[in-house]
N, C-alpha and C positions, 0 to 999 in steps of 0.2 A: 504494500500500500504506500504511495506516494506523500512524503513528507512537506509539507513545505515550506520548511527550514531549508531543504535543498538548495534551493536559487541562490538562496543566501548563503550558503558557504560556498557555492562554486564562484561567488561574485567574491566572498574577502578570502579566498583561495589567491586571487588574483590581484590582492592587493597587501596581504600581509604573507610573511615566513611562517606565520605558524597559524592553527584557529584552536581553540578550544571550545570542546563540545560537553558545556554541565548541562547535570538532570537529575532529578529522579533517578533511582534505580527500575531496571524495566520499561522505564516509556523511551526506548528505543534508539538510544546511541551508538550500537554494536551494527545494530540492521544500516543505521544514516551510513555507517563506515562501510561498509558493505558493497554500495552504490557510488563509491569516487570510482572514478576512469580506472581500466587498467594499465595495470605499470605499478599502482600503488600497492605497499606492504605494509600489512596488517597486523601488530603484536599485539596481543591478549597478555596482559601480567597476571590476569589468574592463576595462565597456564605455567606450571614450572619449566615446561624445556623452554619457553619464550622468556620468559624472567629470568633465566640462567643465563642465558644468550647474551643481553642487556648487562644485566648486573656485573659480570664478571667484568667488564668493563666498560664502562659508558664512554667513555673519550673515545676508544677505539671503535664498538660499537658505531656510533655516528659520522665517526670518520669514513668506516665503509659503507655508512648507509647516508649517504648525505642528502635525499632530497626525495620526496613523495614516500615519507615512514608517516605511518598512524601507528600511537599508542592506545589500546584500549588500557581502561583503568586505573589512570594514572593516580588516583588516592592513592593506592597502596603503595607507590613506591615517589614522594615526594625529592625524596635524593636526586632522579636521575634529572630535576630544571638547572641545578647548575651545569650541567653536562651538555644538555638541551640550549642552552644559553649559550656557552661558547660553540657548539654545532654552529647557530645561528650565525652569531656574529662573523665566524668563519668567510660567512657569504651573504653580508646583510641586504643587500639587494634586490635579493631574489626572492622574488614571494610562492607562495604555495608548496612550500616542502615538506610541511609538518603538520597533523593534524591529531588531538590528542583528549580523550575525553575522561570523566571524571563523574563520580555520583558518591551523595551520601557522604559527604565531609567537609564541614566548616573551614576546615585548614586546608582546604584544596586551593579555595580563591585567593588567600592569603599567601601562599608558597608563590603561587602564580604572578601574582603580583608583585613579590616581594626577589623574582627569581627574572621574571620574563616582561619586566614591566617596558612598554614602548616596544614589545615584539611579538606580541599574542595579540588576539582580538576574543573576546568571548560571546559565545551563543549558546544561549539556555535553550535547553530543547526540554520539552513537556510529553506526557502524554497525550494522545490524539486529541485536538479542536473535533468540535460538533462537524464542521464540514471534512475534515480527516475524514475520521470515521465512516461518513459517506460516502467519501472518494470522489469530493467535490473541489474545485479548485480555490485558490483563496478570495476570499468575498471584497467586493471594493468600495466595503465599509471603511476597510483600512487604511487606501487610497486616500477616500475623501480627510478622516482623520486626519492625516500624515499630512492634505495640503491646508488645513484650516478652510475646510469649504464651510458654508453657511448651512443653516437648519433645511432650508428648503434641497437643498443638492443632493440631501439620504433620498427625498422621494420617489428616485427612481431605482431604487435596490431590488431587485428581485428575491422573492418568496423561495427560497431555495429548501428550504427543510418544512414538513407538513408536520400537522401537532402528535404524529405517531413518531412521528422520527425524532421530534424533538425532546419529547417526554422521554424513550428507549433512551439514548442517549443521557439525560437527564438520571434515568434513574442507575445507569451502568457505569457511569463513566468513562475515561478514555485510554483506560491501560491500555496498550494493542493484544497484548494474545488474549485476555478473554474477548473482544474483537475478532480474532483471527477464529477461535475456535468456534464462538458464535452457540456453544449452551450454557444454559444456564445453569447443570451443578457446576460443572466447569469452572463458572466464573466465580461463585463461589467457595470450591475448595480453591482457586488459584488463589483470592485475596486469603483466605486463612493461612496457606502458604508464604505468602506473600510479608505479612503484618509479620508471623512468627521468626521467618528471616530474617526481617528488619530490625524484633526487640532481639533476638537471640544470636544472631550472628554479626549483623555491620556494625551497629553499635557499640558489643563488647571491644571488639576490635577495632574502634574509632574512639571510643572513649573508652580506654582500660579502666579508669577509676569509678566509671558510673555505677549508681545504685540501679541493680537493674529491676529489682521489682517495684522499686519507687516509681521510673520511669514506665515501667508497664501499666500501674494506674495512670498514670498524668496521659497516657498513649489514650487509654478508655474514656479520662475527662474530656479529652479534645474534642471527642464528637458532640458533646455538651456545650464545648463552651466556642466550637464551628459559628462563625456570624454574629457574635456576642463582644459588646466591647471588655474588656480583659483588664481586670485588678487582679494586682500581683499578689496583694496580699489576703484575699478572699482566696487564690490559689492556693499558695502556700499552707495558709491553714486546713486546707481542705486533704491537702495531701502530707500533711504534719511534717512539713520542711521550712529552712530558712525563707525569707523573700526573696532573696541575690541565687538562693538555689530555685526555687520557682523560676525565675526569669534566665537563668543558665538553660533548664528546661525547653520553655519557649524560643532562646536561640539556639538550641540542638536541634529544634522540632524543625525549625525555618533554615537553617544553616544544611539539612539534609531534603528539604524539598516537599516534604510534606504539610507544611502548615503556611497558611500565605499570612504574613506581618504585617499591615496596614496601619502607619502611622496616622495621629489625627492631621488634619490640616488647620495650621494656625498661623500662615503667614496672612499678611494684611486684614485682623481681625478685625470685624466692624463690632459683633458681638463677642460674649462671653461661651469659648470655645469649650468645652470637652478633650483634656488633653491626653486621656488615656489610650492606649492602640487598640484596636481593633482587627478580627483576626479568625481566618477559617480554612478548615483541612482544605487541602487545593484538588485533591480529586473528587466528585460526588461518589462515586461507586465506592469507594472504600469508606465516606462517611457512610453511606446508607447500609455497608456491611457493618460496620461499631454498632450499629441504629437499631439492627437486625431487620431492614428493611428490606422485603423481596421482590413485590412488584408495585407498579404506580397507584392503583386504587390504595394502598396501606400508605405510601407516600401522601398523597392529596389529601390524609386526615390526617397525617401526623405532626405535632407540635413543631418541628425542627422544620415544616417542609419550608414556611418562605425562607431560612436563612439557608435552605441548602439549594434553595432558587437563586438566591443571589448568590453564593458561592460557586456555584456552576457559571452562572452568567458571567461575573468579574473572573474567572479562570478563561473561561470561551476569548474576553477582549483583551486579555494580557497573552493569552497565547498566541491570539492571532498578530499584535503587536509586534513580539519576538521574534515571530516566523518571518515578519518582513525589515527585521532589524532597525524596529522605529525605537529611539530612546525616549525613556521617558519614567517619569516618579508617581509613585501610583499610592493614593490615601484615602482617608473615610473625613468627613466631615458631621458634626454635632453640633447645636449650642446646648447652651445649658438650659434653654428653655425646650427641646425637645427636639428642635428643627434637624434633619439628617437629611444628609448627600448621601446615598453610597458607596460610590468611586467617583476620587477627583483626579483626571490625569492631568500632569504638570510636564512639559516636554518642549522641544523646538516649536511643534506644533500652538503653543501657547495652553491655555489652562482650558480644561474641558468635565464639566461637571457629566455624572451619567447616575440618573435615579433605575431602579430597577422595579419593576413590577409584577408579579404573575398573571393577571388579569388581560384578558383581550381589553375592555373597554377600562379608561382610568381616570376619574374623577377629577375636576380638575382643582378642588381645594386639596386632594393630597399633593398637588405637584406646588404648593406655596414655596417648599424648602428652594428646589431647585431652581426656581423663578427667581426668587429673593436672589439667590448665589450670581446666576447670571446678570441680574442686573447692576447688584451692586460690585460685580467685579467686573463689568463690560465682558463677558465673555462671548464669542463669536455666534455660538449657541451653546445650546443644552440638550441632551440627549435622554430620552426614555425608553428602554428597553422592554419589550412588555411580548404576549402572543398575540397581536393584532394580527388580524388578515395582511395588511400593505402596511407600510410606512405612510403617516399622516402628519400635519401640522395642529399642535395642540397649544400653541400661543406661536406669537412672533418671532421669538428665537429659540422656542422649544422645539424637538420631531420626535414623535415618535417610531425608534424601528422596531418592528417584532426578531425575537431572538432566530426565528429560521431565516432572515438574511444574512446572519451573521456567517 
């Protein structure tokens, strides 16, 4: 199935030495490496004859491998970027020799940066978008995004997902192989598999000193506290640890790709902000496994469903973002009197507020927050995400898209 992150690394293939591919464990960095041109060579560090190969000498190593090496996995062996660094510089010119991915470790970006800064480029790869999944091409929702078009320019976005396909999606999420395999116990023992993996095996070995059944509760709170603004210290107590140990928590959780961190937004405050983060598992399918939730009808009554509406939604426009390597700073907005934004993107593109809704039709006193926001920060427009049939105009610098254009 067609990535499309693709474009985007064969485009900074061609303009950087090296690209780094983070993600998730599983949503699909080994398969991207798969599909560069042939010529290119492939090392897997999991495997030991390929880690031997490497380790026994990295200088040497890259000297006879000087140009079109992908590394899979590079967490686990952080050592070989100083080796990787003078490769480079050996032949700074020349771009597209290196390509190198990483999942599941805080200290991967750090090393990287701290090894290869001004010679890497990084792209977050996710598990599958709503139009992925599909095997649809990417939507040019993004486009417009990316040029600061006006509210009225979404209107002609095509209806590309129907409310079966959208909900399916919705309720699965976008790992690929329960995707690929396409049943449903399947998809289920894969996420059991999956979770247990993650508290039992990458963890221990990414953080040796972690309390690991501490963090197996905090793992189970998540789905609880999924689209919910986030005190640290209501955590803490809940889970009988320090504060600074709650909050170390929450950047393990974020730091390996499972929990998306949303800062509030408090630049240029007119009112009295909400300064606490905000914050939700980034896949739906694996929240609605914690949930134990199996199909859409159990969904549609259950208490978590709008926060797992919009955390699906805000995952759909940050990944389709990534895919097209648009930069950009992504937050929640509150005041203290009750008013919420959900997602405020801040980028080249200028500031763009986006309320989320489940509803085909949407009242127009709940859209005050978003109106307010736009107007008192002149924003180009405002965006409402909702299931309508088409894209419509819901004030002057408001639009409404439905999530199957996305």
């Amino acid at each position: 199935m067609n990535r499309h992150a693709y474009r985007l690394l064969e485009a900074l293939l061609g303009l950087f030495p090296c690209v780094a591919i983070v993600g998730v464990r599983q949503c699909g960095k080994t398969t991207l490496l798969s599909q560069l041109p042939e010529g290119w060579r492939i090392h897997d560090l999991e495997k030991l004859a390929d880690r031997d190969v490497i380790l026994r000498d990295p200088d040497l190593f890259f000297r006879l491998n000087p140009n079109q090496v992908a590394l899979d996995e590079c967490q686990l062996q952080p050592s070989l970027f100083p080796a990787l660094r003078v490769a480079i510089d050996s032949n700074r010119g020349r771009a597209g020799r290196f390509v190198i991915t990483g999942s599941s470790s805080p200290d991967l970006l750090n090393a990287i940066s701290e090894s290869l800064a001004g010679r890497v480029v990084i792209v977050e790869l996710s598990p599958f978008s709503a139009a992925e999944a599909h095997q649809l091409p990417p939507s040019g929702f993004f486009d417009r995004l990316a040029r600061r078009q006006p509210a009225r320019d979404y209107l002609d976005l095509p209806l590309r997902l129907d409310l079966s396909q959208t909900h399916d999606y919705w309720l699965r999420g976008g790992y690929p192989e329960p995707w690929l395999k396409n049943q449903a116990r399947f998809g289920k023992l894969w996420m059991q598999n999956y979770l247990q993996t993650y508290l039992d095996r990458d963890l221990p070995r990414l953080f040796p000193g972690l309390d690991r059944e501490r963090f197996r509760l905090f793992a189970a709170m998540l789905a609880q506290l999924s689209g919910t603004v986030i005190n640290y210290s209501d955590v803490a107590r809940g889970l009988g640890v320090s504060q600074p140990t709650a909050r170390d928590y929450f950047r393990i959780a974020d730091g390996t790709f499972i929990w998306r961190h949303l800062p509030a937004y408090e630049k240029n405050a007119i009112k009295r902000v909400v300064k606490h983060p905000k914050g939700y598992l980034r896949d739906s399918g694996l929240l609605h496994f914690l949930l134990h939730i199996a199909d859409t009808d159990t969904l549609r009554a259950h208490p978590k469903m709008g926060a797992s509406w919009e955390g699906a939604v805000i995952e759909t426009v940050l990944r389709g973002l990534d895919a097209q390597g648009i930069a950009y700073q992504a937050y929640h907005y509150r005041t203290g009197a009750g008013a919420e934004v959900d997602l405020v993107l801040e980028g080249e593109f200028g500031l763009l507020p986006i309320e989320i809704k489940y509803t085909q039709h949407v009242d127009s006193r709940s859209l005050r927050a978003i109106r307010d926001f736009v107007d008192e920060r002149d924003c180009v427009c405002g965006i409402v995400i909702n299931n309508d049939e088409r894209p419509r105009m819901l004030d002057e610098k408001l639009v409404g898209v439905p999530f199957g254009c996305l």
